[in-house]
C-alpha positions in Angstrom: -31.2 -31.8 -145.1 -27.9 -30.9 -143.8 -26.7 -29.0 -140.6 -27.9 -25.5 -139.8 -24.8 -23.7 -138.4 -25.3 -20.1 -136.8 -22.3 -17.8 -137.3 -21.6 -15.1 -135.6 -19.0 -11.9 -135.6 -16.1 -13.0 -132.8 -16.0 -9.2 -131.9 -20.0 -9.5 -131.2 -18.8 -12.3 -128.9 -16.0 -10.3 -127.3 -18.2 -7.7 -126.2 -20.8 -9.4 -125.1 -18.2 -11.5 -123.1 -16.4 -8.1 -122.0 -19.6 -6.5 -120.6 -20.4 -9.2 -118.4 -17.0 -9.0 -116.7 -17.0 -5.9 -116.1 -20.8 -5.9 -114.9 -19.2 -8.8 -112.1 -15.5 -6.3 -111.3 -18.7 -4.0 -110.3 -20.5 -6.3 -108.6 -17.2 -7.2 -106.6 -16.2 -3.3 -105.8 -19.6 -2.5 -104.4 -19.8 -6.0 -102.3 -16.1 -5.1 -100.8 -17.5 -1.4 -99.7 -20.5 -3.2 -98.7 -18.9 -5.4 -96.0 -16.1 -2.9 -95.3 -18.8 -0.2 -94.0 -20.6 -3.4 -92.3 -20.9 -3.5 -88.7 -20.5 -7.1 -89.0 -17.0 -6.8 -90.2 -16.1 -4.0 -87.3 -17.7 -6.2 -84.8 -15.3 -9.0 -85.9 -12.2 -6.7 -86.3 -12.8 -5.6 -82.4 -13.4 -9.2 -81.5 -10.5 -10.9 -82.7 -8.7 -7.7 -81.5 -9.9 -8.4 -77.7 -9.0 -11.7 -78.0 -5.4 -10.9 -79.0 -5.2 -8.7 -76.3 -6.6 -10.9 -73.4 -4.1 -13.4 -74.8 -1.2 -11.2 -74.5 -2.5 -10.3 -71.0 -3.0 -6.6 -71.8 -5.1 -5.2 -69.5 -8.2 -3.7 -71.5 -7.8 -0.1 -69.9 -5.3 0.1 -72.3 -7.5 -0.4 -75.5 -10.6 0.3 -74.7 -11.7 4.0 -73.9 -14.9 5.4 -73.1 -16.4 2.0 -74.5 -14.6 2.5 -77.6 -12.1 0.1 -78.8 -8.8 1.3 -80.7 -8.3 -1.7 -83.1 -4.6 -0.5 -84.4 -2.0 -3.0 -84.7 0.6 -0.5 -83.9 -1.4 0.4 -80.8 -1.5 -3.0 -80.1 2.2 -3.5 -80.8 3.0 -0.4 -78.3 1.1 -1.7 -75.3 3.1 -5.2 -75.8 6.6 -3.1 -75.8 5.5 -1.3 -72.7 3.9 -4.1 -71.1 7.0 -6.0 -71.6 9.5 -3.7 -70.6 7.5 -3.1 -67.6 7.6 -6.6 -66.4 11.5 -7.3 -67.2 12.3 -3.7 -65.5 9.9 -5.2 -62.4 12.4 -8.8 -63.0 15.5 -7.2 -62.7 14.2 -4.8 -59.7 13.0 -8.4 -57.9 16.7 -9.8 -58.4 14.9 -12.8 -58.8 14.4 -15.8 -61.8 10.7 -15.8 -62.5 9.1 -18.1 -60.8 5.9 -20.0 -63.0 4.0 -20.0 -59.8 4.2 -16.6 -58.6 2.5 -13.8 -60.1 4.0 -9.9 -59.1 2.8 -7.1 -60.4 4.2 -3.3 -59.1 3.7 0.3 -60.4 0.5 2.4 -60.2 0.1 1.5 -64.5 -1.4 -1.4 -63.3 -5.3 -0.1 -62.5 -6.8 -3.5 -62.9 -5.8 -7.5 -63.1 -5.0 -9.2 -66.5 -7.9 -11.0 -68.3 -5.3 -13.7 -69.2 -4.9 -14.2 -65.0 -7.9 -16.1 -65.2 -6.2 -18.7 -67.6 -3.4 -19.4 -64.6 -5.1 -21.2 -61.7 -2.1 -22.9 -61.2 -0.6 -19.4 -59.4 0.3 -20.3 -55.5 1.5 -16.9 -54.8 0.1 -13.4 -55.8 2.6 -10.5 -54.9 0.6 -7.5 -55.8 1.9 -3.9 -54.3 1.6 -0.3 -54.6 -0.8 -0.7 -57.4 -4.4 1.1 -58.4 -5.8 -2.0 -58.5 -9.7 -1.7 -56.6 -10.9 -5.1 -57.4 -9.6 -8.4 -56.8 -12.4 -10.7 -59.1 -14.8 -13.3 -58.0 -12.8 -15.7 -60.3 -10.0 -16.1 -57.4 -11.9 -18.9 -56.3 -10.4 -20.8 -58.9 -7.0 -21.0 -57.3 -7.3 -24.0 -55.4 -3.7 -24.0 -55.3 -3.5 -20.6 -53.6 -0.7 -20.2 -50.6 -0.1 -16.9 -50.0 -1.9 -13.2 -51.1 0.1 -10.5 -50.6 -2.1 -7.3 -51.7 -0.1 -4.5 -49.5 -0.7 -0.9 -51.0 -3.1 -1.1 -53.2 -6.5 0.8 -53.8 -8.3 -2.5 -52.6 -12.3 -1.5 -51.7 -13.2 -4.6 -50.7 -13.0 -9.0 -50.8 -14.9 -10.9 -52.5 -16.8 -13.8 -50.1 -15.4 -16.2 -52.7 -12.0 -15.9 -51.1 -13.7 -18.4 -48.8 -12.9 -21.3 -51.5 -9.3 -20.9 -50.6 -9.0 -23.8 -48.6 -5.1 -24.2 -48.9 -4.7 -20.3 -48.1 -2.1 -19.7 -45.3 -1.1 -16.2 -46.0 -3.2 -13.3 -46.7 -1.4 -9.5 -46.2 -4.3 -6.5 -47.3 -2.5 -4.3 -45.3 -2.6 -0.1 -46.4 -5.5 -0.4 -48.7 -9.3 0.8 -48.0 -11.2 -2.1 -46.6 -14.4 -0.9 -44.5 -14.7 -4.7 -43.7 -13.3 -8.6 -44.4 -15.7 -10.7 -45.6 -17.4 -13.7 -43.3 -16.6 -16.3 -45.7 -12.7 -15.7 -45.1 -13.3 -17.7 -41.5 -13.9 -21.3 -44.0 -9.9 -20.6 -44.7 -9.3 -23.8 -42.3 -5.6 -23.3 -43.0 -5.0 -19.9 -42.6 -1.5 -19.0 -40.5 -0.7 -15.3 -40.9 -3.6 -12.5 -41.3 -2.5 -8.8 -41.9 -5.3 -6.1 -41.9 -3.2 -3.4 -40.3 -3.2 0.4 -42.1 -6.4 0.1 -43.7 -7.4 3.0 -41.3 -11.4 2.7 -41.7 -11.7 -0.9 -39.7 -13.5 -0.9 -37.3 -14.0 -5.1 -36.5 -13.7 -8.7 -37.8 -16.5 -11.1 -38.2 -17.5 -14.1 -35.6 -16.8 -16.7 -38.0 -13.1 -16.2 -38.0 -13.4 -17.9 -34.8 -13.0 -20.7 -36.9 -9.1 -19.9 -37.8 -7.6 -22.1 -35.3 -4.3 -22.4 -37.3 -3.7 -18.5 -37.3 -0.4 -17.6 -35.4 0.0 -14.1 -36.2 -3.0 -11.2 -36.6 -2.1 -7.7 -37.4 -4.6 -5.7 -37.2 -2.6 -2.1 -36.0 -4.1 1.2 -37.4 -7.3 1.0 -37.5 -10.6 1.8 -35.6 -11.2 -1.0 -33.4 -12.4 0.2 -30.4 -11.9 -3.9 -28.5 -10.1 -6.5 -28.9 -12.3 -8.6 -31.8 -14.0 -11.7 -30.1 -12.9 -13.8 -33.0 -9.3 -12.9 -32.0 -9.9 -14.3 -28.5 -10.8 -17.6 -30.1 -7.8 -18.2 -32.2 -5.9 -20.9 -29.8 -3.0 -21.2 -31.5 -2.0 -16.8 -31.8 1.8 -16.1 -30.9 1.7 -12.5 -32.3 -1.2 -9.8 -32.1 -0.8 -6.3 -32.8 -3.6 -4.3 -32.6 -1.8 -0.9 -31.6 -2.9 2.7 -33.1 -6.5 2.2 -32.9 -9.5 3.5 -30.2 -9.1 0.7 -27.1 -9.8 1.6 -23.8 -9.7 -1.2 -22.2 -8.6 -4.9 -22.8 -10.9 -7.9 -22.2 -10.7 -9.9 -19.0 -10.6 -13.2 -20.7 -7.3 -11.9 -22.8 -5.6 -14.8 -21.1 -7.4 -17.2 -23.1 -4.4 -16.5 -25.4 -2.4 -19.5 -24.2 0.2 -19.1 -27.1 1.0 -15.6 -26.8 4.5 -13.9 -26.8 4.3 -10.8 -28.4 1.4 -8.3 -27.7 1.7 -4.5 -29.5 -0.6 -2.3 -27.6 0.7 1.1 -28.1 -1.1 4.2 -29.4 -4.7 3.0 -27.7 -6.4 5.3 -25.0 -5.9 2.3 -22.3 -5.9 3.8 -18.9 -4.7 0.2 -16.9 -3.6 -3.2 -17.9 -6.1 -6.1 -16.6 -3.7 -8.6 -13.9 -4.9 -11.8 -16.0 -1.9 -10.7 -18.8 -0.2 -12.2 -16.0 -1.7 -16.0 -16.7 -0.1 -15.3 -20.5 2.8 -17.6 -19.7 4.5 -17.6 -22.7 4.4 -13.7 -23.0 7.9 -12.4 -24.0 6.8 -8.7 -25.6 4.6 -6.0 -24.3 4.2 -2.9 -26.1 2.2 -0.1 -24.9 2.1 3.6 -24.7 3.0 5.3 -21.4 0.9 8.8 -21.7 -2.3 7.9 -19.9 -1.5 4.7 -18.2 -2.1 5.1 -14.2 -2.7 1.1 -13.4 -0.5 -1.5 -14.7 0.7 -5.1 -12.5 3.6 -3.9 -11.5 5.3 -7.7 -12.0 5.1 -6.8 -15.8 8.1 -4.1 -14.8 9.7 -6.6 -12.9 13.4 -7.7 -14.5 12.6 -11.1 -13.3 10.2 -12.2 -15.6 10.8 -13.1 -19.0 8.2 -10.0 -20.3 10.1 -7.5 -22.2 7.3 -4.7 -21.1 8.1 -1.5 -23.4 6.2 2.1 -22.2 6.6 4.2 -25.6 6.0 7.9 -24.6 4.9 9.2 -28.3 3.9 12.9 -29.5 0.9 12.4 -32.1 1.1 14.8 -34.5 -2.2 16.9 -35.2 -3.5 16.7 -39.3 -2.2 18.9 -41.7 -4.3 22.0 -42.2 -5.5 22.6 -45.9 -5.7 18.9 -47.0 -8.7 17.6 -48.8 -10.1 13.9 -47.5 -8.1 11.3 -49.8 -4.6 13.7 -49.0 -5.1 13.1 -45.0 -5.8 9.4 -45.8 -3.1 9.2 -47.9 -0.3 11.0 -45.8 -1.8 9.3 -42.7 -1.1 6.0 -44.0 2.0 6.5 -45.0 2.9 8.0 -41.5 1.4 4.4 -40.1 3.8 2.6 -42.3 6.4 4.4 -41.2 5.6 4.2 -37.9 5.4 0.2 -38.4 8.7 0.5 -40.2 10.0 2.0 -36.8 8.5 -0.7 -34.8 9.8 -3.0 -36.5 13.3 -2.1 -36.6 13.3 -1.2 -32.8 12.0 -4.9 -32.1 14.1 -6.4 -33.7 17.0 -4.8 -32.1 15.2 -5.2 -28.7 15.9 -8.8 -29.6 19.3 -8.5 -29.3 19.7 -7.2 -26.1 18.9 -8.8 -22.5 16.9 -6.3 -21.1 14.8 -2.7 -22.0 15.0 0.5 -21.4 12.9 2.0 -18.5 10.6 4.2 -20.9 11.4 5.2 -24.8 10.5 8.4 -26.4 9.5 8.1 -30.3 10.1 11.6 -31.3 8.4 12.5 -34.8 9.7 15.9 -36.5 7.0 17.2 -39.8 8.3 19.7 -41.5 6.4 21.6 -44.8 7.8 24.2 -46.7 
């Protein structure tokens, strides 16, 4: 018997063929609509769009709105433009060459810290000022190589207690923000030098365990609501400068002198009535700042020429709260009269340094005008 061969029409082959491709082109299309309406697929889009924008340091305020996230590229390719323009406009304002161990950050379009900020624990220096940032993260503890934190007006609530972990820390300026309080932990910053708490307005003290600062040279803690000298204060052996001026003192401790160290002492705008004798035993006391308007007892050697004290009576005319000004207005214009006023300070110290003696008295006179 020879071989059975089946034959069949090539254009019943064809079709057959033909039908099956286009069945599987179907197939395909519905598979692609399938995973295009997928929540997989968005979830994915979003995520790798996150991660592009942690990586470019974009803060996510920009992206993400009312828990949604915009996922455009050109969106993405705008907040990059602006975010770069931003930080060579803050370079050239600087003057300076950027400096791989500095972060600076400037302008009230910055509302929180970059996710990427995490990434750079290498930082020594934050320069952070006139911001919206409220929050400085828990994460800061990874800076082990922190020297200085300069957060001056910002919108800062609060620190965190990790701040603590800072062990190298030797700087820390939260001056003009909206601190109620400083966290215990900060007292384990063994190597702490300079601590700026002034302007905050709502202070009212420090915690015992800053005791433990014995490095600390220079504590401002003007403009606030501190109605004594903090005891923690007292303890810090090594303090040259201490201003504690514009807040509710009435009187001054009678162990003050335990500030061995001391040589300038900012007292003015407090409701003291007498200065305590024992500021004599401060021996290395060179500046004395107080205000003169309801002063009736004072050692009268401080007013001598022949000591080395340059004792300044500042005669000052507070001026009362503008009328029709909500809560946040009044703080706001309040601490920006108490920067000024520090700005003053400032300049007329310095220029006291110049000459060999004071005047008598000085009268601050302060002129508000609204139209």
């Amino acid at each position: 018997m020879g071989h059975k061969v089946v034959v069949f029409d090539i254009s019943v082959v064809r079709a057959l063929w033909e039908t099956r491709v286009k069945k599987h082109k179907a197939w395909q299309k519905k598979e692609a609509e399938r995973l295009e309406k997928s929540a997989l697929e968005k979830i994915k889009e979003e995520w790798n769009f996150v991660a592009e924008c942690r990586r470019k340091g974009i803060p996510q305020a920009q992206y993400c709105k009312n828990g949604f996230i915009d996922t455009s590229v050109r969106l993405l390719e705008k907040i990059e433009r602006n975010s770069l323009s931003r930080l060579s406009s803050l370079a050239k304002d600087k003057g300076k060459q950027s400096n791989p161990f500095v972060l600076e950050l400037s302008g009230e379009h910055w509302k929180e810290l970059p996710d990427s900020l995490k990434e750079q624990t290498h930082l020594k220096e934050w320069h952070i000022c006139n911001t919206l940032i409220q929050i400085i993260p828990t994460y800061i503890e990874l800076f082990q190589a922190m020297r200085i934190l300069d957060l001056p007006k910002n919108q800062i609530s609060c620190l965190p207690a990790e701040i603590g972990r800072l062990k190298n820390l030797k700087e820390l300026n939260v001056s003009f923000n909206h601190l109620k309080s400083i966290p215990p932990e900060l007292g384990d910053c063994e190597n702490l030098e300079r601590l700026d708490c002034s302007g905050n307005l709502e202070l009212m003290e420090l915690p015992f365990e800053l005791s433990n600062l014995k490095q600390v040279t220079f504590v401002d803690i003007s403009a606030n609501k501190f109605s004594s000298v903090p005891i923690c204060v007292l303890r810090m052996s090594n303090l040259q400068w201490l201003d504690i001026s514009n807040n509710n003192l009435n009187d001054l401790p009678q162990d003050i002198d335990r500030l061995e160290e001391l040589q300038s002492f900012l007292l003015y705008k407090n409701k003291l009535t007498y200065l305590p004798y024992c500021l004599l035993n401060l021996k290395k006391l060179t500046l004395l700042v107080v205000s003169g308007d309801h002063l009736v007892e004072l050692p009268t050697a401080l007013c001598d020429s022949s000591t080395p004290v340059k004792f300044i009576s500042l005669m000052d005319n507070p001026i009362d709260k503008a009328q029709g000004q909500d809560d946040d207005e009044i703080m706001e214009s309040e601490q920006e009269r108490q920067h000024f006023d520090k700005e003053f300070m400032k300049a007329y110290i310095e220029d006291l340094k110049e000459r060999e003696s004071v005047p008598s008295y000085t009268t601050k006179v302060s002129f508000s005008l609204q139209l």
